[in-house]
N, C-alpha and C positions, 0 to 999 in steps of 0.2 A: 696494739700500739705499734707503731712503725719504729722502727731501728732509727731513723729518719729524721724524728721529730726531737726538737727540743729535751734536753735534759731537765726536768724541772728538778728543784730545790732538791726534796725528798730523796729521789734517784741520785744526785747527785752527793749524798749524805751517805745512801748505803757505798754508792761505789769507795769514798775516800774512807769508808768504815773499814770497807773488805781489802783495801789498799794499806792499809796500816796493819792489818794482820796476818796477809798472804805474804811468803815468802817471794821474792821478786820472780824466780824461776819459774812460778806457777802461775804467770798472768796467763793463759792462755785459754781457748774456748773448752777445749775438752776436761780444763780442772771440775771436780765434781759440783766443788762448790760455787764456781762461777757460775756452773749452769743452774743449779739451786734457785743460784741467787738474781740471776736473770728473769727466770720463768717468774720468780716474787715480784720483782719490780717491772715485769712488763717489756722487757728488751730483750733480742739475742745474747745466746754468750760471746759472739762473733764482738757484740757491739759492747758489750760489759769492759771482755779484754782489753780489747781498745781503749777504751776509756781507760781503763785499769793503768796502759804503760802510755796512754798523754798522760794521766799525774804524772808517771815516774817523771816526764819531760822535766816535768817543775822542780824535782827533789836535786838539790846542788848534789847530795852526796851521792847516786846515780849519773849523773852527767857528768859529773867529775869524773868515775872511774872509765869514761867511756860510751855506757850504756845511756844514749840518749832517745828510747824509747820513740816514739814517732812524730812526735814533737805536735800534734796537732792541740794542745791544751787551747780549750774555749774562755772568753774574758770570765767566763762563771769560773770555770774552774781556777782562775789564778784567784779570781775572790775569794775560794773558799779554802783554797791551799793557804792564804793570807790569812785566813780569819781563823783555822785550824790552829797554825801555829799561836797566835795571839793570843787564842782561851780557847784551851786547851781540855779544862773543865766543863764547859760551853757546849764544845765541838763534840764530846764522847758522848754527852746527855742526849742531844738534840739527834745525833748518829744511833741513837739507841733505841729513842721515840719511833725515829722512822721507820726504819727494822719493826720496831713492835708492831708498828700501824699498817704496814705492809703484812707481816706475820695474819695476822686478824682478818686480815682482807683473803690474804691468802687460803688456799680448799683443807691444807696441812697442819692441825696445832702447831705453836711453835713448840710446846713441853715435849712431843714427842718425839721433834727431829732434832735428834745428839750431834749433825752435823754443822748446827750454828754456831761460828766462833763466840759467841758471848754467854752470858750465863741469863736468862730472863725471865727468873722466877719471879712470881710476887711477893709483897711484902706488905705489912699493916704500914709499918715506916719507911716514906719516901725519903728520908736521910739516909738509915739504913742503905735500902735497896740502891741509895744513887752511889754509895760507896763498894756496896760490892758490885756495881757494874764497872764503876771505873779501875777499880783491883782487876778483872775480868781484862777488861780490853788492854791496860798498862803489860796485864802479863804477856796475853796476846800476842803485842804488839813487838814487845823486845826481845821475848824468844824466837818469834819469825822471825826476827832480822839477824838472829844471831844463827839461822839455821836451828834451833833446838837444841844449839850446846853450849856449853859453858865457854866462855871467851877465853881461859885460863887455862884450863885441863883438857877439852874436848869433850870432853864427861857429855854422852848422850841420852842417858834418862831420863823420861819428862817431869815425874814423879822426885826425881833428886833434884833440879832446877827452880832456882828462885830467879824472878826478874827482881832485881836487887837497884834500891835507889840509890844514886849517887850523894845529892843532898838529900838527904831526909823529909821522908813526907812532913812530917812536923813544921822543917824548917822552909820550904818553900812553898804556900798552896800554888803558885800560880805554874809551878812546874812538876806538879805532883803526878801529873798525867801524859807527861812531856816523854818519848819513848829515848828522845838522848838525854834524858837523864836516867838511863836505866843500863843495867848491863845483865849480861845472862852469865848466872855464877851455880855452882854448885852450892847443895847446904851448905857444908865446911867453907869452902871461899867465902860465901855471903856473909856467915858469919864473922869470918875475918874482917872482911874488909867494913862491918856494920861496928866493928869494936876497934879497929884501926891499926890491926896489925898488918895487913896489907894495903896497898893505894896503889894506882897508877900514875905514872910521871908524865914531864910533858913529850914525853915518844912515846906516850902509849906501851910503856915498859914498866911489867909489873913490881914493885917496891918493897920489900918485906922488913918489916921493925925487927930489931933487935932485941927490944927490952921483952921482957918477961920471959927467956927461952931457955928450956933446959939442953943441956948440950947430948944429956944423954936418950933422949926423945927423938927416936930414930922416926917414927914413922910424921911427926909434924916436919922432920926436915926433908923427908920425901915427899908428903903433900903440902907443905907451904915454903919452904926455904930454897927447894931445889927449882924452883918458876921465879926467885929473884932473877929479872934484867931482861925473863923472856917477856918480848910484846905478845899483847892480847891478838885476837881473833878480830878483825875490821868489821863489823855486819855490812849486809848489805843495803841497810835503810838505819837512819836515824844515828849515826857516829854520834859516839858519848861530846857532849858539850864539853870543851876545852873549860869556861869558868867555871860548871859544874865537881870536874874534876881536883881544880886548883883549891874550890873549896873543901872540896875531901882532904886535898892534901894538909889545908892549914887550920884547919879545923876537927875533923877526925882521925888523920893518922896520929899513930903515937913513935913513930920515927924517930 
């Protein structure tokens, strides 16, 4: 297939998959996975990349800081950076279909290559199986953007790292899979902030409650007390939602 030729749908699916999951640094031809995922879907990695940083074009929070990628984004791709953001649930399914269907087609099992960002086992249950895909790519998605560290501590192990919901899956489906409603937190942080003794504010400066604290509990006040007022880490794709946050704050902090 030529480099050349139209993007169809499909291709166009994988790219803003692998776009939500690679860290911005790594749009380039010689990332492994670009070329992986090139050779699947029939294109250069020359042509992947590119495509990879026209999305960024689109991403306000990329053009904002500067990084305005090459700006060549085709009317498909504002469609589907439009339709992505909108359903969100939608977009990960149908991103995941394509991937499989390409997998299938391709010479490679997908079970045997550990290098595909998503999880694509099977399942008897397509409920099931559609929630642990979207767990997969949620996680994916907001630890690449945070770099793979915790936005609070730095903390770099991938293994200690929760992508941590802002609003609570429960309480929003339609942003359940939305990456600025996520932060990348340590266990201990996630937990905090999942029970409301921490929240961020509106500078993006970390908030620690007061209530339930023993004064003589040295090591909670070195890992939660002593990060009141510092701001978080900015990622480089999907900045936590400002209403998301506000509803952390008036809703589950305990402040």
């Amino acid at each position: 297939m030529s480099g050349r030729s139209p993007w169809t749908r499909q291709q166009l699916f994988v790219a803003f998959n692998l776009y939500c999951q690679l860290p911005f640094g790594k749009f380039h031809s010689r990332n492994p996975e670009i070329i992986q995922y090139a050779k699947m879907i029939g294109r250069t990695p020359s042509a992947l990349a590119m495509k990879l940083t026209n999305i960024a074009s689109l991403d306000p929070v990329i053009t904002s800081s500067g990084r305005s990628g090459l700006k060549g984004a085709s009317a498909l791709d504002r469609a589907m950076w439009d339709e992505m953001q909108n359903d969100w649930d939608g977009f990960v399914l149908e991103s995941h279909h394509a991937i499989s269907e390409f997998t299938l087609s391709f010479d490679k099992p997908q079970e045997d290559d550990e290098s595909l960002p998503l999880d694509y086992s099977g399942t008897s249950r397509p409920v099931s199986a559609n929630a642990r895909v979207g767990q997969s790519f949620f996680r994916n998605a907001v630890l690449s953007a945070y770099g793979n560290r915790c936005c609070i501590t730095g903390l770099s192990v991938p293994r200690l790292l929760i992508a941590s919901h802002i609003v609570p899956w429960s309480k929003d489906k339609k942003n359940r899979l939305n990456p600025s409603n996520g932060l990348a937190l340590s266990m201990l942080h996630d937990k905090a902030f999942d029970i409301g003794l921490i929240t961020i504010d509106e500078d993006r400066a970390v908030q620690v409650s007061q209530q339930e604290w023993n004064e003589d509990d040295m090591y909670l006040k070195t890992a939660l007390l002593s990060f009141h007022g510092q701001k978080i880490q900015i990622p480089d794709k999907f900045v936590p939602n400002a209403q998301f946050l506000e509803y952390h704050r008036e809703n589950i902090y305990i402040g």
